[in-house]
PDB file as gemmi writes it, atoms N, CA and C in Angstrom:
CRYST1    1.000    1.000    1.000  90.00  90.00  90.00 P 1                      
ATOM      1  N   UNK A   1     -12.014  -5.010   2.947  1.00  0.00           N  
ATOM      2  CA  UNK A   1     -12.346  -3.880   3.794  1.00  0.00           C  
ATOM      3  C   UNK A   1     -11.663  -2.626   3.264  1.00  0.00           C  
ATOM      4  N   UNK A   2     -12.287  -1.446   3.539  1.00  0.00           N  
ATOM      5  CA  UNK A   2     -11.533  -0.147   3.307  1.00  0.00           C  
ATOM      6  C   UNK A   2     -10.376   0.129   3.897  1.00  0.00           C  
ATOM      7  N   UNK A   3      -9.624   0.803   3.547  1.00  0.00           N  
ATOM      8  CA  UNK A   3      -7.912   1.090   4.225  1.00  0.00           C  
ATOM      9  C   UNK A   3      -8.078   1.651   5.697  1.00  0.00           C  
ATOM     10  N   UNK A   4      -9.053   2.472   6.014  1.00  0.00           N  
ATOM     11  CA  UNK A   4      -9.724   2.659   7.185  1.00  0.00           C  
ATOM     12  C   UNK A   4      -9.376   1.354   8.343  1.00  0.00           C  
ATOM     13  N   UNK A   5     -10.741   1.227   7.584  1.00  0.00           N  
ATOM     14  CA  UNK A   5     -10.839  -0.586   8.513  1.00  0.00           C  
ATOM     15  C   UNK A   5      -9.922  -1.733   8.659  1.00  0.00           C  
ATOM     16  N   UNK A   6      -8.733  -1.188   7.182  1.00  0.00           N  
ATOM     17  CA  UNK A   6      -7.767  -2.935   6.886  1.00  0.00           C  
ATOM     18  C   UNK A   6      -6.685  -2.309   8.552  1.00  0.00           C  
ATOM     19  N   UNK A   7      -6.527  -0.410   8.468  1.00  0.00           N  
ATOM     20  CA  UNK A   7      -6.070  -0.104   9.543  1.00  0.00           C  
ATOM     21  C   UNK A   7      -6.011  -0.554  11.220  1.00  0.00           C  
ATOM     22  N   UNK A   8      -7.292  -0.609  11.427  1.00  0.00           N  
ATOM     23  CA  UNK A   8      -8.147  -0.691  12.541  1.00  0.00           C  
ATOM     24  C   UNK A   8      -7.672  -2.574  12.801  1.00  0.00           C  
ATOM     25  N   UNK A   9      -8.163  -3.197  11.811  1.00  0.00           N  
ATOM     26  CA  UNK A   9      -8.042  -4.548  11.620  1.00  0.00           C  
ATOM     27  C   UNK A   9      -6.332  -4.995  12.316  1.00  0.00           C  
ATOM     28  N   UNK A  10      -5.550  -4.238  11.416  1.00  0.00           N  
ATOM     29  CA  UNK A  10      -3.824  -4.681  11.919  1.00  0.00           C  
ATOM     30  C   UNK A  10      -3.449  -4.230  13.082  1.00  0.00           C  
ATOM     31  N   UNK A  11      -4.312  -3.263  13.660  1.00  0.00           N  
ATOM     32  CA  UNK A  11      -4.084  -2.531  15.207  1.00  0.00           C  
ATOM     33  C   UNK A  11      -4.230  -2.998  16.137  1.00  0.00           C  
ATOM     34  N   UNK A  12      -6.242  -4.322  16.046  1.00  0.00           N  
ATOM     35  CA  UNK A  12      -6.301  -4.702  17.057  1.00  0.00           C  
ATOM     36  C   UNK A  12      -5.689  -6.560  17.085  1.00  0.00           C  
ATOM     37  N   UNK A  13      -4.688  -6.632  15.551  1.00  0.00           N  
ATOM     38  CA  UNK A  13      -3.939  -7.768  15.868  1.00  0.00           C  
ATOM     39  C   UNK A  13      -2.115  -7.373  16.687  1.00  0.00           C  
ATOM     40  N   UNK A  14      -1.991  -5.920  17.282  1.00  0.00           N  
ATOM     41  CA  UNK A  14      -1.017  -5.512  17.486  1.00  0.00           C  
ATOM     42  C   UNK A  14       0.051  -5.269  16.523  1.00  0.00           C  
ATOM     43  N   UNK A  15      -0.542  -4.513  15.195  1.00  0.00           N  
ATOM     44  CA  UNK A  15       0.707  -4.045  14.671  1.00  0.00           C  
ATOM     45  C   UNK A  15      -0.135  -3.206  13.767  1.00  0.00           C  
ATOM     46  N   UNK A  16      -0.193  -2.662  12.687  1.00  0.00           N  
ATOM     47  CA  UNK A  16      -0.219  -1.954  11.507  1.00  0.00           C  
ATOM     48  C   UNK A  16      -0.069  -2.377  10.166  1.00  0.00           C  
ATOM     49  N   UNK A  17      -0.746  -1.631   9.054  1.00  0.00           N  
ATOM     50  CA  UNK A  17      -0.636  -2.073   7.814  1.00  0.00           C  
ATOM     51  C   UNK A  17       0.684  -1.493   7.333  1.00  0.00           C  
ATOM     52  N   UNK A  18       1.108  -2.371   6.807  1.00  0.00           N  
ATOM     53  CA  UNK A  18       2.823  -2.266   6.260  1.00  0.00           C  
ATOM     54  C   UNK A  18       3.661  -1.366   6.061  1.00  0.00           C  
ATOM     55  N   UNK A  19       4.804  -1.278   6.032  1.00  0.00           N  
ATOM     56  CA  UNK A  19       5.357   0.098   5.439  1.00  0.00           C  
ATOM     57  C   UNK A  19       6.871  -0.618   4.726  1.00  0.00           C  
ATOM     58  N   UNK A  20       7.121  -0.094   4.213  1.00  0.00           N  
ATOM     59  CA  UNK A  20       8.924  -0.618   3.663  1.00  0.00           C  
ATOM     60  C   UNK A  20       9.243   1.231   3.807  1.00  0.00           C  
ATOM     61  N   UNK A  21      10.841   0.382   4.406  1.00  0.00           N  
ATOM     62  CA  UNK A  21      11.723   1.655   4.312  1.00  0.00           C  
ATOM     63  C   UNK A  21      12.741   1.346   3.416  1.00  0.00           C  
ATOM     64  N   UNK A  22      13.032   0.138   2.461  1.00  0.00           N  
ATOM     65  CA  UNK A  22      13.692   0.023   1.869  1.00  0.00           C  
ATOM     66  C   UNK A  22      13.530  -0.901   0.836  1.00  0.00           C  
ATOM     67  N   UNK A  23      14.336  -1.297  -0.011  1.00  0.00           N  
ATOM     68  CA  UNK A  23      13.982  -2.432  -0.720  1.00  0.00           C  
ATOM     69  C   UNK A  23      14.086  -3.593  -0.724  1.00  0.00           C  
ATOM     70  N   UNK A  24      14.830  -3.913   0.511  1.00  0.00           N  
ATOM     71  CA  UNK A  24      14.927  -5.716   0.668  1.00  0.00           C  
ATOM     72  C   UNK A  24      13.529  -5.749   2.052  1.00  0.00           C  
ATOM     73  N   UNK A  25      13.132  -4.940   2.625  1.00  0.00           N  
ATOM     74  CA  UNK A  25      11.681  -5.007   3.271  1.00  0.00           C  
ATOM     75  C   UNK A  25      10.529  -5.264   2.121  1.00  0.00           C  
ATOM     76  N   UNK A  26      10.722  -4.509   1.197  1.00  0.00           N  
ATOM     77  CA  UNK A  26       9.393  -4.230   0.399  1.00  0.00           C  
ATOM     78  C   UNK A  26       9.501  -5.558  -0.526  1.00  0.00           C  
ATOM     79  N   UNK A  27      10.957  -6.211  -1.207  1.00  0.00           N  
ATOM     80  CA  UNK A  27      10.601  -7.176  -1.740  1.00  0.00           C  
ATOM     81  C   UNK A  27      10.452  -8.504  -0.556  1.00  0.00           C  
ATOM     82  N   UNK A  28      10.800  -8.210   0.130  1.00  0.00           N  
ATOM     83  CA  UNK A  28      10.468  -9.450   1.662  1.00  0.00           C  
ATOM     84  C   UNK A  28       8.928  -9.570   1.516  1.00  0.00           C  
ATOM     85  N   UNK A  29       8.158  -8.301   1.249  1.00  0.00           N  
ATOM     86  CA  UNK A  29       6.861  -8.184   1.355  1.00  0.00           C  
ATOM     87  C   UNK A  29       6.068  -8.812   0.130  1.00  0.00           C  
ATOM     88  N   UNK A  30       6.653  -8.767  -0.839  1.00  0.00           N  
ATOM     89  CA  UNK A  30       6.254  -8.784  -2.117  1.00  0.00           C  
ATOM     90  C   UNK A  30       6.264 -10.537  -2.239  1.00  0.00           C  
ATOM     91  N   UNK A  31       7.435 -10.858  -1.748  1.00  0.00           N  
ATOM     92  CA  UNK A  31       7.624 -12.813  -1.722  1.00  0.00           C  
ATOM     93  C   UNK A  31       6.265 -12.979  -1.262  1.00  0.00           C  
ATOM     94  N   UNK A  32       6.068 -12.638  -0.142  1.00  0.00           N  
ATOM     95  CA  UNK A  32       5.035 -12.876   1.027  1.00  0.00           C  
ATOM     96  C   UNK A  32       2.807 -13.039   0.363  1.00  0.00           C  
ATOM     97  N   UNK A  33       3.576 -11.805  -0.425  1.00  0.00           N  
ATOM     98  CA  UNK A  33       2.057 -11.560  -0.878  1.00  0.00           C  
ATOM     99  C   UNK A  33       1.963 -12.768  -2.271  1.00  0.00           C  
ATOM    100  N   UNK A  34       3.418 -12.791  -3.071  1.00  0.00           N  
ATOM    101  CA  UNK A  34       2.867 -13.273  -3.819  1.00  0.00           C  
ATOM    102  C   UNK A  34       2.886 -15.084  -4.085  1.00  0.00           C  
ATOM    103  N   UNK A  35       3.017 -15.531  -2.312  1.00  0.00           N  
ATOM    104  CA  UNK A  35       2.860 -16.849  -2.176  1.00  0.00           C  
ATOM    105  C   UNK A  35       1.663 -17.416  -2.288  1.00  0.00           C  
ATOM    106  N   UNK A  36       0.629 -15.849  -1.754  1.00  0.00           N  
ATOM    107  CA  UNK A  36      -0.761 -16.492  -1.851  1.00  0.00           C  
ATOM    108  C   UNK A  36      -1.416 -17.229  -3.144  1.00  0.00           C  
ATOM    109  N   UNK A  37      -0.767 -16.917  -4.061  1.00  0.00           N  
ATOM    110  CA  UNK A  37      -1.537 -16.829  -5.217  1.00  0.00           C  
ATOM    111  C   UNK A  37      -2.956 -16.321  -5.812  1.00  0.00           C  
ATOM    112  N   UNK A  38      -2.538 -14.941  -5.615  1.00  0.00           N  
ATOM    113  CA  UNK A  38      -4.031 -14.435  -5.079  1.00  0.00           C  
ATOM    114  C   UNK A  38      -4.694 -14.187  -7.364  1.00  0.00           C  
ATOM    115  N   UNK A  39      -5.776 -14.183  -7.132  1.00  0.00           N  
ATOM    116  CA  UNK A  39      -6.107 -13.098  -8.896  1.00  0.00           C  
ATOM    117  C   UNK A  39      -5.700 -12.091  -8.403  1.00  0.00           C  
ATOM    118  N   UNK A  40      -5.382 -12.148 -10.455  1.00  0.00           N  
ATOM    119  CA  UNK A  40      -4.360 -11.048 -10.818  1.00  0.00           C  
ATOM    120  C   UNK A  40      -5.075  -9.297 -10.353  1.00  0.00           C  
ATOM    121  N   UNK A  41      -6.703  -9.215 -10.223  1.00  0.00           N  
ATOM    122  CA  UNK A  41      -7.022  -7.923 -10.003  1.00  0.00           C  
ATOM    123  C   UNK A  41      -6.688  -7.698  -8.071  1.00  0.00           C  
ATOM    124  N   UNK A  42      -6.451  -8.662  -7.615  1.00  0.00           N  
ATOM    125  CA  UNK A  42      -6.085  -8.220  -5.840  1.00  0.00           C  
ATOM    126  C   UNK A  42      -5.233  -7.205  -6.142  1.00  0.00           C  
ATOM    127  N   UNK A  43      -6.059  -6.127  -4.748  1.00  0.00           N  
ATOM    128  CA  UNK A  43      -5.095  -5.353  -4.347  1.00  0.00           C  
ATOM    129  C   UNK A  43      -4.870  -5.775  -2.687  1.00  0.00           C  
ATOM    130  N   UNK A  44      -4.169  -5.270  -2.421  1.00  0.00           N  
ATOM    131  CA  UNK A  44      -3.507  -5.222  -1.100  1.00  0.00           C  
ATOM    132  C   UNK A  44      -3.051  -4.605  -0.334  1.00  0.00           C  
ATOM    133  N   UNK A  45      -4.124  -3.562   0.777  1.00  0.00           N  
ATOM    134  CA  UNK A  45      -3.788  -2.433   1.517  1.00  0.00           C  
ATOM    135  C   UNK A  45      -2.240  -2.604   2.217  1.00  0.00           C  
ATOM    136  N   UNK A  46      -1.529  -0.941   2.302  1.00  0.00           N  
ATOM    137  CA  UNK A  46      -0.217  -1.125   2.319  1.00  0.00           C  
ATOM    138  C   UNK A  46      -0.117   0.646   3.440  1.00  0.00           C  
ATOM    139  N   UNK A  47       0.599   1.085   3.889  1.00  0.00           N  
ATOM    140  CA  UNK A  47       0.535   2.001   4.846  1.00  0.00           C  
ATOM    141  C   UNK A  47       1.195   3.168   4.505  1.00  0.00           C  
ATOM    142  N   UNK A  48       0.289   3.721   3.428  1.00  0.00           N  
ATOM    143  CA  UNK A  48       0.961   4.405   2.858  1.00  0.00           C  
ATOM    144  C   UNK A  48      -0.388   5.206   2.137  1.00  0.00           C  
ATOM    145  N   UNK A  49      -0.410   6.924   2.355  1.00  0.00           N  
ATOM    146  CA  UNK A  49      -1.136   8.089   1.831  1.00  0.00           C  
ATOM    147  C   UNK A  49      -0.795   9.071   1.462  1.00  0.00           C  
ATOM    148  N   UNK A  50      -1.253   9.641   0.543  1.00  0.00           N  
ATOM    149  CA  UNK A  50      -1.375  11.051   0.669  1.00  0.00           C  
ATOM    150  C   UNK A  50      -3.052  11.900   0.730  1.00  0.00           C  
ATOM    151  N   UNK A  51      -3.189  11.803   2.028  1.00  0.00           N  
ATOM    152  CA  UNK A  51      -4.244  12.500   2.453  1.00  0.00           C  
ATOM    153  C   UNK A  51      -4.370  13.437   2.529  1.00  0.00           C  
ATOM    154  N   UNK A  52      -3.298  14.074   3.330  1.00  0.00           N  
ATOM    155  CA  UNK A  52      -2.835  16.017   3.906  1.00  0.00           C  
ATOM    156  C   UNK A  52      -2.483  16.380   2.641  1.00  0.00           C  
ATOM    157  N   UNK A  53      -1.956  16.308   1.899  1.00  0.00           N  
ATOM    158  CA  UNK A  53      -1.208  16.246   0.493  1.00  0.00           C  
ATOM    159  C   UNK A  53      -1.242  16.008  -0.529  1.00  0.00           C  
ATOM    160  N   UNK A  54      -2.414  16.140  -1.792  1.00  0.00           N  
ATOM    161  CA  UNK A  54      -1.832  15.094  -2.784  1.00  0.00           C  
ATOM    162  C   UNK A  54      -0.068  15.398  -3.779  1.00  0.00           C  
ATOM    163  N   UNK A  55      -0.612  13.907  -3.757  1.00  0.00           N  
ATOM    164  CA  UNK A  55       1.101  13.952  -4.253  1.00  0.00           C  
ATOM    165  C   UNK A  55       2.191  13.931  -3.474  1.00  0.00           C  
ATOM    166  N   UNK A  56       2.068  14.036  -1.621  1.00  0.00           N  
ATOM    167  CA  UNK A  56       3.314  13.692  -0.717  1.00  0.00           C  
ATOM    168  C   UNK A  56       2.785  12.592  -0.031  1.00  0.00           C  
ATOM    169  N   UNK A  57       3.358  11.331  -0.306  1.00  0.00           N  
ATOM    170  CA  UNK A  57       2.953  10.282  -0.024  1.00  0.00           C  
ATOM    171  C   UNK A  57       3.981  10.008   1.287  1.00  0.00           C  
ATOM    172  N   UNK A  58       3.204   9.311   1.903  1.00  0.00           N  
ATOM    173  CA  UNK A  58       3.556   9.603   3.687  1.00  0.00           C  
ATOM    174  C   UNK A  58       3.793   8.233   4.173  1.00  0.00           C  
ATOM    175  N   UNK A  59       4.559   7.810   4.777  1.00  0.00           N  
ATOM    176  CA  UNK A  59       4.390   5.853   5.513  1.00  0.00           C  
ATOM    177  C   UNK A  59       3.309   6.495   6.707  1.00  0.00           C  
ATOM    178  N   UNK A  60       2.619   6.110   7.035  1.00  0.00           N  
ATOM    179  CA  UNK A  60       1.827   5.682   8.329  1.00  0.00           C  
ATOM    180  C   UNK A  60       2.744   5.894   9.548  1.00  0.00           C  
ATOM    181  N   UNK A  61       3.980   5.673   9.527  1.00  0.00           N  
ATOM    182  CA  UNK A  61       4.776   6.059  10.620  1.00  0.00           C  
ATOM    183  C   UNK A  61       5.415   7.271  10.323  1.00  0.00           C  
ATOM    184  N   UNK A  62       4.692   8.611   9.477  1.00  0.00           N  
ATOM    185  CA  UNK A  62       5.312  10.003   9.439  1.00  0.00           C  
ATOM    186  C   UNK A  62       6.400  10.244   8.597  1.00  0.00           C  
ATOM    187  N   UNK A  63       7.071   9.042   7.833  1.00  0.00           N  
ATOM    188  CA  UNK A  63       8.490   9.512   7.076  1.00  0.00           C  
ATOM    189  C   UNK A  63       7.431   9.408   5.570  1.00  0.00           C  
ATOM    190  N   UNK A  64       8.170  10.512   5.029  1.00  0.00           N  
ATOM    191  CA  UNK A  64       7.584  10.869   3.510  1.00  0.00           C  
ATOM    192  C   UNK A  64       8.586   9.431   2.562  1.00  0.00           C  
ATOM    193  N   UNK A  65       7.613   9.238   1.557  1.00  0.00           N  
ATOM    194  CA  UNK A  65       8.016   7.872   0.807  1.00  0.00           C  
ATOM    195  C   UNK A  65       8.102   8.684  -1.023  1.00  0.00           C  
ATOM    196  N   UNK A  66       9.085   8.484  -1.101  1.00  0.00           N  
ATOM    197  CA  UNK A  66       9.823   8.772  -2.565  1.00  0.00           C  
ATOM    198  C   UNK A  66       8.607   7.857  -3.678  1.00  0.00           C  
ATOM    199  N   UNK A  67       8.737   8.488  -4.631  1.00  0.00           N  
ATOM    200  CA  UNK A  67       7.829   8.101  -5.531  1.00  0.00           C  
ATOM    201  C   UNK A  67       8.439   7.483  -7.263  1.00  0.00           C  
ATOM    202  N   UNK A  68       9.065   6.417  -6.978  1.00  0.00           N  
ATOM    203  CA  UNK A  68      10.107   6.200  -7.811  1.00  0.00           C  
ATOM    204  C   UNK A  68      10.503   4.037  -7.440  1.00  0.00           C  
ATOM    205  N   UNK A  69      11.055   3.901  -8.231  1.00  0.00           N  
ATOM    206  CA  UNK A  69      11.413   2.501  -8.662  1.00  0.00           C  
ATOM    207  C   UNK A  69      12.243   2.155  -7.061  1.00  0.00           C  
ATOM    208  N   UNK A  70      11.923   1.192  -6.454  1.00  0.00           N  
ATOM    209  CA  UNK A  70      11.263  -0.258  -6.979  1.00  0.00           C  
ATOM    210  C   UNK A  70      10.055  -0.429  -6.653  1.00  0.00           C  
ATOM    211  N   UNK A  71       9.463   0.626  -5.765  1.00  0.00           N  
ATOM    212  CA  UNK A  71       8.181   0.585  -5.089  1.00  0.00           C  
ATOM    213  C   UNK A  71       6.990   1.167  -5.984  1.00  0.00           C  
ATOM    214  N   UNK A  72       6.981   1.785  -6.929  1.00  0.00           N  
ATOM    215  CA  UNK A  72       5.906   2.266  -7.509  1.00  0.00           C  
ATOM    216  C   UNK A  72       5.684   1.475  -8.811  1.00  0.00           C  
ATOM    217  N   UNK A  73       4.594   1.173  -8.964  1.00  0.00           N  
ATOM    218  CA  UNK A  73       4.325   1.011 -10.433  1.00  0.00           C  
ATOM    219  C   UNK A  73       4.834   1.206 -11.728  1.00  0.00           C  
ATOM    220  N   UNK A  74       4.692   0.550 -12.777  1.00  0.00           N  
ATOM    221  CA  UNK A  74       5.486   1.122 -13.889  1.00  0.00           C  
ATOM    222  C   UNK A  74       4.892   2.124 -14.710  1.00  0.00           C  
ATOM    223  N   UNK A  75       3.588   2.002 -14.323  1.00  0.00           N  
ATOM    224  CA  UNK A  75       2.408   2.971 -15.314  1.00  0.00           C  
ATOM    225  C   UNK A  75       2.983   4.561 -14.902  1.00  0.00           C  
ATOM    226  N   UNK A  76       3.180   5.206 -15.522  1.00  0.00           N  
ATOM    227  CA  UNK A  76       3.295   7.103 -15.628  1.00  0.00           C  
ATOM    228  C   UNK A  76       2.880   7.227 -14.321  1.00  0.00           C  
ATOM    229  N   UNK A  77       3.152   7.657 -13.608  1.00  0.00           N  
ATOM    230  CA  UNK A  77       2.327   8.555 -11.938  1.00  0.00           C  
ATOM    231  C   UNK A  77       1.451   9.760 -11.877  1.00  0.00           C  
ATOM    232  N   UNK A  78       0.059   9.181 -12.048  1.00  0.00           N  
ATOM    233  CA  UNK A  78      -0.922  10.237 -12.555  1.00  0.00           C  
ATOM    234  C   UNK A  78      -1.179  10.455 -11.293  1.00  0.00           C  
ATOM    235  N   UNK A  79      -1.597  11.982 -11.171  1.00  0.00           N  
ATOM    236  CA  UNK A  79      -2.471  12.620 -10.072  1.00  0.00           C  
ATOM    237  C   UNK A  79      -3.631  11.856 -10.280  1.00  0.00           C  
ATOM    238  N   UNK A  80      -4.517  11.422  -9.832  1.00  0.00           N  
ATOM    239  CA  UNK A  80      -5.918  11.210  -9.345  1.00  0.00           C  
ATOM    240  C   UNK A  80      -6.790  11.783  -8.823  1.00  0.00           C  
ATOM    241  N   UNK A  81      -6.306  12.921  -8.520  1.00  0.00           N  
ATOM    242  CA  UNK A  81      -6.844  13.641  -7.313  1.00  0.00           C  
ATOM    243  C   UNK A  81      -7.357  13.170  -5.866  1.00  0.00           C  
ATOM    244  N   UNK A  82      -8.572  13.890  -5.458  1.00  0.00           N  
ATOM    245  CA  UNK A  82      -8.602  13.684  -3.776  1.00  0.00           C  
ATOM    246  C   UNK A  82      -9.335  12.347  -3.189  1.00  0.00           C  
ATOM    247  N   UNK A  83      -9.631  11.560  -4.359  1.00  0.00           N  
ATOM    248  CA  UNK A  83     -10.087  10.237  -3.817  1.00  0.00           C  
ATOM    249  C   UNK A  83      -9.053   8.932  -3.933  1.00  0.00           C  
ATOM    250  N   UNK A  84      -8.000   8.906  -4.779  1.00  0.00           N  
ATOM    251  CA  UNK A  84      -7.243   7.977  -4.422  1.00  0.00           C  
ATOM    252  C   UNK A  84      -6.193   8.425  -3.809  1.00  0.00           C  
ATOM    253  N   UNK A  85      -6.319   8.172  -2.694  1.00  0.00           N  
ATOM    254  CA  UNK A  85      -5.530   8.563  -1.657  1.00  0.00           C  
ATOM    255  C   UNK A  85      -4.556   7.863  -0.771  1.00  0.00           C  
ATOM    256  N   UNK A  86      -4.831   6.546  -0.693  1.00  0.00           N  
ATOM    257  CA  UNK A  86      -4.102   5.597  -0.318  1.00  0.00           C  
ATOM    258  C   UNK A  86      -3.425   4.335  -1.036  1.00  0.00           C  
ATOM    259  N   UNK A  87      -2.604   3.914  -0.539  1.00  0.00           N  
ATOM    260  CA  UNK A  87      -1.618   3.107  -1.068  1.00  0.00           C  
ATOM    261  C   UNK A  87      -1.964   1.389  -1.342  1.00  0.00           C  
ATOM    262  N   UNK A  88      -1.971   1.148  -2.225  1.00  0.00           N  
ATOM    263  CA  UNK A  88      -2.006  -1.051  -2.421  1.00  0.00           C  
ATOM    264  C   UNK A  88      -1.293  -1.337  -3.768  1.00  0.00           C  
ATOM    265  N   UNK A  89      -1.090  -2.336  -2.693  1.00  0.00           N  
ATOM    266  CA  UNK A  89      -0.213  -3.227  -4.483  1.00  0.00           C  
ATOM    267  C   UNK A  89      -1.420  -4.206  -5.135  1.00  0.00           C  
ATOM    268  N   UNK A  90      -0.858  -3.557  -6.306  1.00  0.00           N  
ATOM    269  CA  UNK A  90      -1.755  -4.600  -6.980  1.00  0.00           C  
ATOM    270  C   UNK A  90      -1.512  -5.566  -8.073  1.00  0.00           C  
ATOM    271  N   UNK A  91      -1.905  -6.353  -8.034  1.00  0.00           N  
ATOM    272  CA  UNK A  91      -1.840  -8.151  -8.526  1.00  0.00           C  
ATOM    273  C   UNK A  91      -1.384  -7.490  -9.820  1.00  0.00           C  
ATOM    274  N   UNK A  92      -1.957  -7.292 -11.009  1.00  0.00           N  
ATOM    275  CA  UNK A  92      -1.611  -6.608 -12.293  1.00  0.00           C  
ATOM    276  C   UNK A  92      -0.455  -6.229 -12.997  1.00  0.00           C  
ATOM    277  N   UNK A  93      -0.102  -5.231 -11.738  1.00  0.00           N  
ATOM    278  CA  UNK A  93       1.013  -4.629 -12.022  1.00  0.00           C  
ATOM    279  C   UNK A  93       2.510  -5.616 -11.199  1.00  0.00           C  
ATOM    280  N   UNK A  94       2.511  -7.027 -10.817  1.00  0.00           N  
ATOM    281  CA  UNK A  94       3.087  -7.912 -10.047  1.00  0.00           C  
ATOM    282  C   UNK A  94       3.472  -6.975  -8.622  1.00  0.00           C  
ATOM    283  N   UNK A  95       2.149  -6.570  -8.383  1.00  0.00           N  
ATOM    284  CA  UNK A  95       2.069  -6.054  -6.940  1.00  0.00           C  
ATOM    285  C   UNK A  95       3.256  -4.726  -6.583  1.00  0.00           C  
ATOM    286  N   UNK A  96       3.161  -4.013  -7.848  1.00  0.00           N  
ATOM    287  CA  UNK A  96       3.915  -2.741  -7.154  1.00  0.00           C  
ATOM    288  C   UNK A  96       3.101  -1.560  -6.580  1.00  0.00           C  
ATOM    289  N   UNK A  97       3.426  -0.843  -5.911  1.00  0.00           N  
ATOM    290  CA  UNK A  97       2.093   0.242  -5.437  1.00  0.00           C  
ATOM    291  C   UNK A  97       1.627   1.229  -6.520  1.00  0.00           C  
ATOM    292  N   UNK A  98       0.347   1.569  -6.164  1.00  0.00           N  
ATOM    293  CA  UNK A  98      -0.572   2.179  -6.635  1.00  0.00           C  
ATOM    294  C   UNK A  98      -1.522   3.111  -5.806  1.00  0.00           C  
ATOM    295  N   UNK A  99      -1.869   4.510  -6.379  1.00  0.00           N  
ATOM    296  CA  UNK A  99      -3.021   5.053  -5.293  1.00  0.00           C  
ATOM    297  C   UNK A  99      -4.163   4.340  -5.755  1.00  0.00           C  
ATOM    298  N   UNK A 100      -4.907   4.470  -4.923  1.00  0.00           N  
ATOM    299  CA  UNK A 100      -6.255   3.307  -4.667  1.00  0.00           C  
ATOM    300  C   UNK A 100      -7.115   4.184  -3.997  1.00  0.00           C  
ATOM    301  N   UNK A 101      -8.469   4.158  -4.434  1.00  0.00           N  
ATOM    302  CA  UNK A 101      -9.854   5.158  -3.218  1.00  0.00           C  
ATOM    303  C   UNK A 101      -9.678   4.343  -2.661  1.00  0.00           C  
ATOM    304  N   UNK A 102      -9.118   5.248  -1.254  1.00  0.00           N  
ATOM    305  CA  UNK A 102      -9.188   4.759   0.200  1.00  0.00           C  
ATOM    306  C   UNK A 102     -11.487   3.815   0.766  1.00  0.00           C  
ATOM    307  N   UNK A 103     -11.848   3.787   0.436  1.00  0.00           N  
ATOM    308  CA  UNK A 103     -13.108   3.612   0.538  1.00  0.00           C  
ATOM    309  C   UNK A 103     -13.418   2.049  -0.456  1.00  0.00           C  
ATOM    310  N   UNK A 104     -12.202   1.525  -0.993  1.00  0.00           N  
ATOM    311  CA  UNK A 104     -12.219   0.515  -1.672  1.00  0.00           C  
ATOM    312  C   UNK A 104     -12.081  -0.962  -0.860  1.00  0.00           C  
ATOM    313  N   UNK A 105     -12.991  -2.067  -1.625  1.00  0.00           N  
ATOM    314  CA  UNK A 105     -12.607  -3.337  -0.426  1.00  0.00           C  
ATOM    315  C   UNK A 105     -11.105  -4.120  -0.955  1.00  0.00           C  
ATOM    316  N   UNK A 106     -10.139  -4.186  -0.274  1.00  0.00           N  
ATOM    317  CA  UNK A 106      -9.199  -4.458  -0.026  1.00  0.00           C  
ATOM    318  C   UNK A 106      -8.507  -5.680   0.809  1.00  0.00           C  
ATOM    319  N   UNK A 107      -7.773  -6.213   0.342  1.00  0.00           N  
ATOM    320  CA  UNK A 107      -6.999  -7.072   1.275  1.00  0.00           C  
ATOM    321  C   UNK A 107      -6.037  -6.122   2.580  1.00  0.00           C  
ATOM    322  N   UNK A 108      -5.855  -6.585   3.803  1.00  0.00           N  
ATOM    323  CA  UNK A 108      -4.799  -5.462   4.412  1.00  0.00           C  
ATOM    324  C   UNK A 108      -3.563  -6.443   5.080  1.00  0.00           C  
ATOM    325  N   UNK A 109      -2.357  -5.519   4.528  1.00  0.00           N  
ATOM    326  CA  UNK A 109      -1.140  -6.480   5.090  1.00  0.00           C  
ATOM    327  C   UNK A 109      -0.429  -6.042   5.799  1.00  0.00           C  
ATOM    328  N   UNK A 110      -1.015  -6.865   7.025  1.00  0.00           N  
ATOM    329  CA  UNK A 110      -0.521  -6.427   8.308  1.00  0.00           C  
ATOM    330  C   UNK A 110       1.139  -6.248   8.460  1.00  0.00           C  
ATOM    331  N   UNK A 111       1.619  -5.269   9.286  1.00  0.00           N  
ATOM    332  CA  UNK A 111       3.101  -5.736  10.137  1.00  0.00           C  
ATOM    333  C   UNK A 111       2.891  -5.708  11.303  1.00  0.00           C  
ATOM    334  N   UNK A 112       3.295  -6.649  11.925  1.00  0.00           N  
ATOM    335  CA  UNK A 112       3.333  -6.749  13.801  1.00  0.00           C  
ATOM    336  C   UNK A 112       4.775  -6.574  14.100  1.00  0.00           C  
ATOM    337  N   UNK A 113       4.461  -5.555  14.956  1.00  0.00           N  
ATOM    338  CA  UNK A 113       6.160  -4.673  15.330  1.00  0.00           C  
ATOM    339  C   UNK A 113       6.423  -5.904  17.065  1.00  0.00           C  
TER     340      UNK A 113                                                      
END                                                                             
């Protein structure tokens, strides 16, 4: 489903698509995803945009998210411009984040608060 919908999806299980505020959350998350054994091209919606902004990447709960190690990718941090806009880890890169077109079908990983 689209990040839209993976949204909508974690809302009406009572919680939201993910966020880490730190790094023993985000690798907690990372164990989690990568028990599934999913292929290597999965991505995996994560709660995290820059919509209002490119380039100020936002958690879903309003705190701005640093764009830097352990959470981002290792590839250079290219602008994309106004279609990848939202956040997933992906299988490839051993699931570190990536912008992704929000309009892409996606896995979504829920948190229930």
């Amino acid at each position: 489903m689209d990040w839209d919908k993976a949204r909508i999806f974690c809302q009406q299980m009572g919680g939201d698509l993910a966020v880490f505020k730190d790094a023993n959350e985000f690798a907690a998350a990372l164990d989690l995803v990568k028990s599934y054994n999913f292929d290597p091209e999965t991505r995996v919606w994560i709660g995290v945009e820059d919509k209002k902004q490119e380039g100020v990447f936002v958690l879903i709960t309003g705190e701005k998210m640093k764009k830097a190690t352990p959470f981002w990718g290792r590839h250079p941090f290219v602008k994309y411009g106004t279609h990848h806009d939202c956040g997933s880890l992906y299988g490839r890169d051993d699931y570190l984040i990536h912008e992704t077109i929000c309009s892409s079908k996606h896995i979504p990983l829920c948190q229930i608060h």
